[in-house]
N, C-alpha and C positions, 0 to 999 in steps of 0.2 A: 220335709223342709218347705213343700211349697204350699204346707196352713199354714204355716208361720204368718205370714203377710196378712192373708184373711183372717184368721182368729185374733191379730191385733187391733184391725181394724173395727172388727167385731166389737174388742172390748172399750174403742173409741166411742162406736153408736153407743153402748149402753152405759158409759160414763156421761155422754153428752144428753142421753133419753134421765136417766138420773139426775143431772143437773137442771134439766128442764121442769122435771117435777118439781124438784123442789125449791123451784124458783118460781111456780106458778102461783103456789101458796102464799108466798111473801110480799110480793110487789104487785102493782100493776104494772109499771114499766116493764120494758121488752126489747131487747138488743140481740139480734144475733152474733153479732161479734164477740160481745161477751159470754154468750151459749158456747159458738165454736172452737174461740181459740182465749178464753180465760182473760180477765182483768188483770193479769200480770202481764208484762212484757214476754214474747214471745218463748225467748230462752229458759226464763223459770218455770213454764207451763208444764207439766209433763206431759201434760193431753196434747200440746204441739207436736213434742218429741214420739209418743206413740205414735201419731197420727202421722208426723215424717218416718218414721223404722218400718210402719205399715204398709205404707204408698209405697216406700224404696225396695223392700222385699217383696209385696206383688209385684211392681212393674218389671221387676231385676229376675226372680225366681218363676214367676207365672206366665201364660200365655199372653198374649197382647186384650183377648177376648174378656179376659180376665177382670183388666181395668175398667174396660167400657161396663162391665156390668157393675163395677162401686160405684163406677158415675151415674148409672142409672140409678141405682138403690141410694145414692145419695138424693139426685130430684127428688125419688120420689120420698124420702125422708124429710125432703126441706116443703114438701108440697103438705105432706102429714102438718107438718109442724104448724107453716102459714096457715093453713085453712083451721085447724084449730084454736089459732090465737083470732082468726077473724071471727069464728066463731064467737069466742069468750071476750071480743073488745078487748084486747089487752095491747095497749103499744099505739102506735099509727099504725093506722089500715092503709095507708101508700105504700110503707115501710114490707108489709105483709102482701101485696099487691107486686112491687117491685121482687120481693123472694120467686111470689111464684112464675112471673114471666121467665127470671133466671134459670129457675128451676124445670120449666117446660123446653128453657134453650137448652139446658146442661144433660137434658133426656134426647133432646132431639139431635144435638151434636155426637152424643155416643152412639144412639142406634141408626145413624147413619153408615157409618163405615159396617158395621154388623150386617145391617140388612143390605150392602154390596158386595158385601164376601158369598150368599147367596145366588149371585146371578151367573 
């Protein structure tokens, strides 16, 4: 019971890595909003609802250590992400700029408590 959390989450990244494909091909516009949590309101998405059933059974069924590491795999997933689209011009580069500072805070706020449980 306690992959449950994780292998949903799982199947979040790669509905979200899926979407991004095939969103690369189509536009040059670039919204991570629309990547994360779908052009439909929040309730019709099912990628929300995975992605809350996912969070709520790791955080509910897993160790605490557990979540810090989706948060880090999520940086470094939104770090993949931005440096790729700055790579390819696709979007505003502030837009992609602003991700990655996030995303270096979103690594550094979870391996904080991690690397204190150590001392």
């Amino acid at each position: 019971m306690q992959y449950l959390g994780p292998a949903i989450i799982l199947v979040w990244f790669t509905m979200t890595t899926m979407i991004y494909i095939s969103a690369k091909t189509k536009r040059r516009k670039f919204s991570y909003k629309s990547l994360f949590f779908g052009s439909l309101a929040w309730e019709k998405n099912s990628r929300n609802w995975l992605l809350i059933l996912g969070l709520f059974l790791l955080v509910s069924l897993n160790p605490i250590t557990d979540t810090f590491i989706f948060l880090i795999s999520l940086g470094c997933y939104i770090i993949i992400l931005a440096g790729s689209n700055l790579l390819l011009h696709r979007g505003n580069h502030h837009q992609h700029m602003l991700a990655l500072f996030f995303s270096v805070f979103l690594i550094g706020l979870a391996i904080y408590p991690l690397l204190s449980n150590f001392r």
